[in-house]
N, C-alpha and C positions, 0 to 999 in steps of 0.2 A: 519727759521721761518719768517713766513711777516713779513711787519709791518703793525704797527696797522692801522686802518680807521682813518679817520679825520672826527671825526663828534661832533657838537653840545652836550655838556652836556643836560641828559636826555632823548638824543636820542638813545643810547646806546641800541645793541640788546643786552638779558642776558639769560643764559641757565636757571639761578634762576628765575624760573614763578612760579606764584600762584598755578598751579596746583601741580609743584612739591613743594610747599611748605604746601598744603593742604592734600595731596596723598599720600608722602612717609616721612610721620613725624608721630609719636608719643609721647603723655605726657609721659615719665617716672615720677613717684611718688613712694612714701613710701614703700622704700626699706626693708623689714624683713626677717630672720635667724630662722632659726628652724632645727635644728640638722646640719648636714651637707648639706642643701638645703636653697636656699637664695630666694624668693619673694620680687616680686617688683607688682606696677600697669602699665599699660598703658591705656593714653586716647586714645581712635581710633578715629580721624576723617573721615577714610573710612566707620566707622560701625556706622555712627550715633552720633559719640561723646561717643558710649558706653567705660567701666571702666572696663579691665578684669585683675585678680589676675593671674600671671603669674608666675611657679616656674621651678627654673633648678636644674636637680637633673643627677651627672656626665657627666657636660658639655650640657646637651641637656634641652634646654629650650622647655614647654606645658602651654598650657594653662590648668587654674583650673577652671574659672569662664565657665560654657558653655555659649552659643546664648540662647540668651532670659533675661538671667542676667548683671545686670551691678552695679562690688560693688563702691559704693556712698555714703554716708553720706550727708546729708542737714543741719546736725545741726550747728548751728550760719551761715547757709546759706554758709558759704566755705567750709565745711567739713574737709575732711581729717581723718587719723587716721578710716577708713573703713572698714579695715582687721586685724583677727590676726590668726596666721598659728599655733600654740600650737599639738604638736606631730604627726605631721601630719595629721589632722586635721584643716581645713578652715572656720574662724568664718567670715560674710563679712555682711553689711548693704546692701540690694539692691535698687538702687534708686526707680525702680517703686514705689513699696508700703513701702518703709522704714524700715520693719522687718529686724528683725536680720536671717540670714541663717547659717546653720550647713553645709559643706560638708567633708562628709569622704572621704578618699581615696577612686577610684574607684566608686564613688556614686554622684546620682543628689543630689542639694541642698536641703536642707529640713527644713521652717520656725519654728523659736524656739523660737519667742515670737508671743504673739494673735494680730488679726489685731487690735491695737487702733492707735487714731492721735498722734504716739510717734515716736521719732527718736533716735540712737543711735550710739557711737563714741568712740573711745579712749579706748580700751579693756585691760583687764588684766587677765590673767587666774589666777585664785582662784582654781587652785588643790588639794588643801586638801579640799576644800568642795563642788569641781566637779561645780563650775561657773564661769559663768563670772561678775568683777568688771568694770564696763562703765560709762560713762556720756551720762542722758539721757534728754530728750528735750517733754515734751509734750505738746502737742497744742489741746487737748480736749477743752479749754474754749475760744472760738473764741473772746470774750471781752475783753479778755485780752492779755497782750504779753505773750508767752509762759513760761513756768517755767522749769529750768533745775537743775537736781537736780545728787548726786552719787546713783549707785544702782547697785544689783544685781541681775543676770539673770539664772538660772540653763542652764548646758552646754547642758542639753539632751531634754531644753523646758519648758517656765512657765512664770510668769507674773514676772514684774520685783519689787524687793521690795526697797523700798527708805534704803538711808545707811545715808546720810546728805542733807539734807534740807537748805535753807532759805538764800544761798545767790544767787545775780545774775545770778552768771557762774561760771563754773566749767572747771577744765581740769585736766586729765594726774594723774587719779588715778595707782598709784605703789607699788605692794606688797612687802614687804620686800622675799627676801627670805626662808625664815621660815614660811613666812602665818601671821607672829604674830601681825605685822604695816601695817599699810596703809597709807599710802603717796598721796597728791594732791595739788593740786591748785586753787584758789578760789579769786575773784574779785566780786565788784558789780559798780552798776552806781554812779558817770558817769564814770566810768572810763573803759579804756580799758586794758587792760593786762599786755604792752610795760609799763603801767604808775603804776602798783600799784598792781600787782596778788602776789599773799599771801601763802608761804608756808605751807600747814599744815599738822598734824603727828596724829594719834590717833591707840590704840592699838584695835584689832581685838580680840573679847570675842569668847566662845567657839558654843554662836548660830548665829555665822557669823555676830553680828551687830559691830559697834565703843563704846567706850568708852573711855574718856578721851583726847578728839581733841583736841589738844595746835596748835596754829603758834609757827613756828619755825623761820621764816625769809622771807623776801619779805617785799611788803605794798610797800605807797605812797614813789617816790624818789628811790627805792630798789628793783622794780620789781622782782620775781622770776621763772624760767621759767627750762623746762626739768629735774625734779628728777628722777633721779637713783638712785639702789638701786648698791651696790657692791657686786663683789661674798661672801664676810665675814660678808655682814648686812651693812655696815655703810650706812646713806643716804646721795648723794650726788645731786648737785644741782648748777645750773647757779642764780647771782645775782649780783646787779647792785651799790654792796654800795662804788666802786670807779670812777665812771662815765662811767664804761665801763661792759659790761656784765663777769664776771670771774666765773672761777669755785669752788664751797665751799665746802666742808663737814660738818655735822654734828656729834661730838665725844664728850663724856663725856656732852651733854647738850649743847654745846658751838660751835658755826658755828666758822669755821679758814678757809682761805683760801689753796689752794692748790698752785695755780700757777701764781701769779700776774701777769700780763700783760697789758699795753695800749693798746689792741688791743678786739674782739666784738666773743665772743662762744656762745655769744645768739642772736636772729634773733624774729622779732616779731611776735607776735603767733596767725597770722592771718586762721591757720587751725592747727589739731591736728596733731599730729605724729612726728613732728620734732625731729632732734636727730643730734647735733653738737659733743657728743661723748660717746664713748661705755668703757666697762672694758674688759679687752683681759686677763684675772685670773686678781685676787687682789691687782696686785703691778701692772699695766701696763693700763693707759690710753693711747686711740686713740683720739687725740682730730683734730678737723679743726676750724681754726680763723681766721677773716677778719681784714685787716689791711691795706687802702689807697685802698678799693674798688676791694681786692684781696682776694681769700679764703687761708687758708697754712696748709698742712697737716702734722702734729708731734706725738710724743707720749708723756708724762709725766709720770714721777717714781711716784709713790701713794705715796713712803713713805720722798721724799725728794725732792718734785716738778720739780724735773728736766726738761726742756723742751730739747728734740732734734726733730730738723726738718727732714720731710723727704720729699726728694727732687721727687716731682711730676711732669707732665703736665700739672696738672689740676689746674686751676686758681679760679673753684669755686666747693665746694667740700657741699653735704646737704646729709639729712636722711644719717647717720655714723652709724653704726653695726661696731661689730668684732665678728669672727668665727678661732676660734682653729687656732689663732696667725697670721691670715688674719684681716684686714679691709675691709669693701665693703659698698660700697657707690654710690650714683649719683654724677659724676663727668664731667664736662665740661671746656672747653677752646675755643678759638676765633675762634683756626685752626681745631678745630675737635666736631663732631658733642656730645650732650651728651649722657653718656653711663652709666649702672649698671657697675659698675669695683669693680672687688675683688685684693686687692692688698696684697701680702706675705711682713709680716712684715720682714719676715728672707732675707734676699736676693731683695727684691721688685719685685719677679715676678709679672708677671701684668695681669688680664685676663679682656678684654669686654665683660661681656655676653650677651648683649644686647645693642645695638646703636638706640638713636630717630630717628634716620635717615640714612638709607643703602642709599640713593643718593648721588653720588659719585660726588663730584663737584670739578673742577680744581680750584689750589690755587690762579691760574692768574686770577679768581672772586672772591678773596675773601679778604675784605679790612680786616686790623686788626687795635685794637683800639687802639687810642693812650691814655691815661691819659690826662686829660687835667686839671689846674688852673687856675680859670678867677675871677679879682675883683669883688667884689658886692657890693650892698648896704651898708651903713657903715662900710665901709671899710675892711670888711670880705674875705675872700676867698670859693670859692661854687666849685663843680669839675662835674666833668664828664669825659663821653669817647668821643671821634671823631675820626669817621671816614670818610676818605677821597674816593673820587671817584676810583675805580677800576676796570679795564675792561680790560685783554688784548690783547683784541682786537679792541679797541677805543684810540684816543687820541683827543682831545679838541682843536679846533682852537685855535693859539694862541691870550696870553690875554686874553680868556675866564676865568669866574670865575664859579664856580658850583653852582649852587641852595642848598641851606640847607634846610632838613627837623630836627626840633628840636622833642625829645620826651621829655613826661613828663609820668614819669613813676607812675601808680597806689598807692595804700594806703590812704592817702599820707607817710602815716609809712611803708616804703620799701626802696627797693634801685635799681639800675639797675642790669642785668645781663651780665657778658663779656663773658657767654657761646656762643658759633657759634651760631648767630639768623639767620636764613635765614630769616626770616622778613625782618632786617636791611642789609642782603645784598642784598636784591633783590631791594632797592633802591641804593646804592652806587654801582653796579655794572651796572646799569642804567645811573651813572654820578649825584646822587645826593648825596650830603654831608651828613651826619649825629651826629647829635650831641645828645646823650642820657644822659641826666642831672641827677645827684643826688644832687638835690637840700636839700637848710634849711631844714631839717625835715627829709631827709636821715637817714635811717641806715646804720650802718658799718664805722661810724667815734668819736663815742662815747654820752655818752644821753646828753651832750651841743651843738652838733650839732642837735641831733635829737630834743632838747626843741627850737631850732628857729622857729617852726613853732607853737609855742604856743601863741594863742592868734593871728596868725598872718597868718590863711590859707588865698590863695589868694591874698598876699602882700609879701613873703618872695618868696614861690617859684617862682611867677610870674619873680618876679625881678630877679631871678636866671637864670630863661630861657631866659629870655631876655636881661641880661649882658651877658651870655655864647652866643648870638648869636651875638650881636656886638660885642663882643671881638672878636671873628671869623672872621668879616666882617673887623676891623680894621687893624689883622692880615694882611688882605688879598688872606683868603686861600676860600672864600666864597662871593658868589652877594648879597651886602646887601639889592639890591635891590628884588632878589628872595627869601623870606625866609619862612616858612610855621611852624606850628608847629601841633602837634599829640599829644594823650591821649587817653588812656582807665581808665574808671569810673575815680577815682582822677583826672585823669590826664586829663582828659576828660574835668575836672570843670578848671584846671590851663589853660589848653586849649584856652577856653571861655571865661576867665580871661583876658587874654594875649591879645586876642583879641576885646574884650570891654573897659579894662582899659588902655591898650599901643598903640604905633605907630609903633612895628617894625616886625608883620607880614603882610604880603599881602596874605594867606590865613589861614583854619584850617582844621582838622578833629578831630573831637572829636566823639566817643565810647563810650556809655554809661553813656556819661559826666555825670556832676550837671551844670545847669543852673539857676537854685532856691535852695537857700539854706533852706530858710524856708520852702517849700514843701517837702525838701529832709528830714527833721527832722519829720517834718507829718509823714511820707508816709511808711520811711525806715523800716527795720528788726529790728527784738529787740538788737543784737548784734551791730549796732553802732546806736544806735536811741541818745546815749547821747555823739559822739565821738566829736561831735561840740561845746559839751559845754567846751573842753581844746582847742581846733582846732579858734574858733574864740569866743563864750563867750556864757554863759546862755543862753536859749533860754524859753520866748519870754523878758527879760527883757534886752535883747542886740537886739531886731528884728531890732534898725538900723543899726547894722553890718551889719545881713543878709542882709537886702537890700541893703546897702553900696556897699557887697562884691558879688554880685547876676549878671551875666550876662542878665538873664532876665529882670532885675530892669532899666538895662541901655544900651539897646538893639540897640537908640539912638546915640551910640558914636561907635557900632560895624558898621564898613565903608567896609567889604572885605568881602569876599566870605566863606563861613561854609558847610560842609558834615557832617552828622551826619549818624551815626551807632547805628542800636539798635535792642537789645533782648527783644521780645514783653512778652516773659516772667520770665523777670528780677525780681526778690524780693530784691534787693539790691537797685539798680537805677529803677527804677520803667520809663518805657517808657512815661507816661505823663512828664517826664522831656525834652526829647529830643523835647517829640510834642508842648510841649510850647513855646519853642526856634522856630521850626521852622514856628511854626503862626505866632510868632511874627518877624521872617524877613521876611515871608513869606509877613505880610502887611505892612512893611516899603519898599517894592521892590526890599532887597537886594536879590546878588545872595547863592539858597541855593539848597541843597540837601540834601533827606534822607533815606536811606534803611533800612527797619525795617524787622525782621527777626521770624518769626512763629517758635516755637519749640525751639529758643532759651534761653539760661537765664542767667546771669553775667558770661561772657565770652563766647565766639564764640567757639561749640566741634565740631560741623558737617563741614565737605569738602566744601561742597558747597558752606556756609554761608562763611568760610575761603578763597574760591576761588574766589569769586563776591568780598567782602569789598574790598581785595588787591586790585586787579583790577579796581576796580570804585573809588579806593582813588587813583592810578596813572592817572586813565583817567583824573581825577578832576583836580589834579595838572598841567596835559598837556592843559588844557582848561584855566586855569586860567593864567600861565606863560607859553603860547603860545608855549610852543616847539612841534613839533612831536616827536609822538611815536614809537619805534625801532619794538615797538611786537603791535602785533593785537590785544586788549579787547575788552569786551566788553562796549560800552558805557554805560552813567549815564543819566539819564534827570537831567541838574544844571537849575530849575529857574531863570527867571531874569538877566542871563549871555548873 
């Protein structure tokens, strides 16, 4: 083997390009079981960013959704929960027009609700009375935020009929097996989900409506999230009443726990469909738990909580099914791309049915993360991943240190991902550092880490990315004088933050950021229109937070270079946030740029739009911190540079 080149960090040639990162990827989502046949989605950035329902049925994966459809969901603007497969049989929301679709076996899809301004989500077949149980969203009255309410839809076509009414939001209506309960979820303003979503139980009468809705568990402090029902009836159910999300049941009236843990089976319920675990028959849970920013796959006795681990590769394990004594799941890790994987509980035979990414990339580009612990603000501990430059086929004059790019990962109620990103390797295999923070406010450490950003957005994380970067710097493993940081939507605003309130970037890019907080409360979806008011305080009888905490407020103190990215047809972040930002360095002289993108809307699905951002946020960085470029891009226009 050579040896490596000696050349300058971030001059690094790398096979990981934007195109192969825009071209041979797909979103895997919401993995579902239906008899002996397992369905997943995938997002296509080759097709548009279209959503196709994909099932494998003895080993041979097809597509179900045809060309022209794309199943989607809009409601509370992330969707999720778009599809459900019931006897073979494809029930699917299609983005164009938002109706619900029917496809049978062998057959084109065929709409089974009337065109009105209604959306639809989160299915449940109702077989003994031939419908479907959903939450639905409609937006008939433009004056208002929309109203989403439970409802039922006949399987074969008809107007949907309200089942419960009159709060906020809703999610994850669940039939007992018998038909005889129904099970869901229910929250209102301000609160979001993660903070206070509410078990509730009502019996099913015999002309399909409720009767007798009790809460069972959840509320403020106790969140409640993913009810199952069990193959015997019991209801079971994730909730948060020891700081950590656990698994419960309901028996005799009376919630008990199953299987204590310090560790997180619940995940914040920023779209439908989630599913941290399945019953495999009556005595056998499959569960997956996160513990120190790890996923861990086990199973638990029903009747004696037992937990035994089973020993995976997979480091982050989401949407959990089990099928006739298999598990199958979306599963990822550092060193391999993510896959649909059906695992045999008996033996752990293993199968990938499907990988986001058949691009075969050599492990000598491929950095893995390390864990990291870095002090913080009063005295805390904040964490993340880092990763180091890896190329090998480069090596770094000596004495060089590498440029860091920090991320701030979205929500701000999330956490990062240690699935193989080609994103993140296509900068550290360039020779740039990477530090991806799960800062204050973090999931998957428990709801005392996750309550530090209350009261405190734009002051807790910032601080986090910004100790995670000097500690870096001090290490020595990074040039403190290079250091840049990134954001999509959240992360976007911590971004902007980082860079009007600190002195330890010398550039940014932020993605859909928030630049105004107060605009962002105007402007935004019904779904977080009130998430500001635990996030940083009432709105308007706290507006001097917002301003306090507003990058635009203090545009003034931002001294470095900014790229902004943005979906012109974002409902979330609304693109006047980024175009205010950019007038306004636009007329203080600083250096900026902005690429705004037609056809898109809170997050980037199309190639194209995927293959330009990368691109023009590396050219950016090469302009700003002076290195040459290993690969040829396209250029940016950066004002004022």
């Amino acid at each position: 083997m050579s040896q490596p080149q000696v050349a300058p960090y971030g001059a690094w040639r790398s096979p990981i390009t934007a195109d192969l990162i825009a071209s041979s990827s797909v979103r895997l989502g919401q993995v579902q079981v239906d008899g002996g046949d397992v369905y997943w989605t995938e997002g296509r950035p080759a097709e548009g960013g279209r959503v196709v329902v994909v099932r494998t049925r003895g080993g041979a994966a097809s597509d179900v959704t045809p060309p022209g459809f794309s199943a989607r969901t809009r409601v509370h603007e992330y969707g999720g929960g778009s599809f459900l497969p019931h006897r073979g049989v494809v029930y699917f929301a299609n983005d164009a027009d938002q109706r619900l679709y029917r496809q049978d076996p062998g057959a084109e899809p065929l709409p089974i609700t009337p065109p009105l301004p209604m959306r639809y989500a989160d299915m449940a077949a109702d077989e003994r009375r031939g419908r479907l149980v959903l939450v639905c969203e409609s937006h008939a009255d433009q004056a208002r935020e929309p109203e989403n309410f439970l409802a039922a839809v006949p399987a074969d076509g008809g107007h949907p009929t309200p089942l419960h009414q009159g709060r906020s939001f809703y999610a994850a209506p669940r039939l007992s097996p018998d038909g005889a309960r129904l099970a869901w979820l229910a929250w209102d303003h301000p609160h979001m989900p993660w903070d206070a979503a509410e078990l509730w139980l009502a019996d099913v009468t015999p002309d399909g409506l409720l009767s007798g809705a009790r809460m069972v568990a959840g509320g403020e402090g106790d969140s409640a999230c993913m009810p199952q029902w069990s193959p015997d009836g019991t209801l079971t159910f994730v909730a948060e009443r020891t700081g950590w999300w656990n698994l419960y049941r309901l028996r005799d009236g009376k919630v008990e726990p199953i299987c204590p843990m310090e560790a997180e089976l619940g995940e914040p319920m920023w779209s439908f469909g989630g599913s941290t675990y399945a019953f495999d028959g009556p005595g056998r849970i499959v569960c997956a738990f996160s513990r120190d920013g790890h996923d861990h796959l086990a199973t638990i006795d029903a009747a004696t909580g037992a937990l035994t681990p089973i020993a995976v590769a997979f480091s982050e394990v989401s949407y959990l099914r089990a099928q006739g004594g298999a598990a199958v799941f979306l599963g990822g890790a550092p060193d391999r791309p993510t896959a649909v994987v059906r695992l045999e509980l008996a033996g752990g035979a293993l199968a990938e049915l499907r990988r986001g990414s058949e691009a075969a990339v050599d492990p000598g580009y491929i950095s893995l993360p390390e864990p990291v612990e870095f002090p913080t603000t009063g005295g805390r501990t904040a964490y993340g991943f880092f990763y180091p430059p890896r190329n090998r086929d480069y090596a770094a004059p000596e004495g060089e240190r590498p440029p860091l790019l920090v991320m701030s990962h979205g929500g701000p109620t999330g956490d990062t991902s240690v699935a193989r990103r080609l994103d993140i390797q296509f900068w550290a295999s360039r020779g740039i550092a990477v530090l991806d923070v799960n800062y204050g406010g973090s999931t998957g450490y428990g709801r005392a880490y996750r309550e530090r950003l209350d009261g405190q957005w734009g002051v807790v994380d910032v601080d986090d990315c910004c100790n995670g970067a000097r500690w870096l710097a001090e290490q020595g493993r990074v040039d403190g004088e290079r250091m840049a940081i990134t954001g999509r939507s959240a992360g976007g605003y911590t971004t902007l933050s980082a860079l009007a309130f600190r002195d330890v970037f010398k550039a940014g890019a932020s993605y859909y950021g928030i630049g105004d907080l107060a605009a962002m409360v105007k402007d935004t979806h019904k779904f977080e229109s009130r998430y500001l008011d635990r996030l940083v305080g009432p709105y308007p009888e706290r507006a001097d937070l917002y301003a306090e905490r507003s990058a635009l407020q203090h545009v003034g103190a931002l001294e470095c270079p900014v790229i902004f990215f943005q979906g012109l047809e974002d409902k979330v972040v609304p693109p006047n946030q980024a175009e205010m930002m950019v007038a306004a360095l636009r007329a203080k002289g600083q250096p900026v740029a902005y690429l705004a993108f037609e056809g898109e809307q809170h997050g980037f699905r199309r190639a194209e739009t995927i293959r330009r951002a990368i691109e023009a946020e590396l050219y950016f960085y090469s302009r700003v911190f002076g290195f040459e470029l290993g690969d040829a891009v396209e250029p940016v226009t950066i004002e004022n540079l």
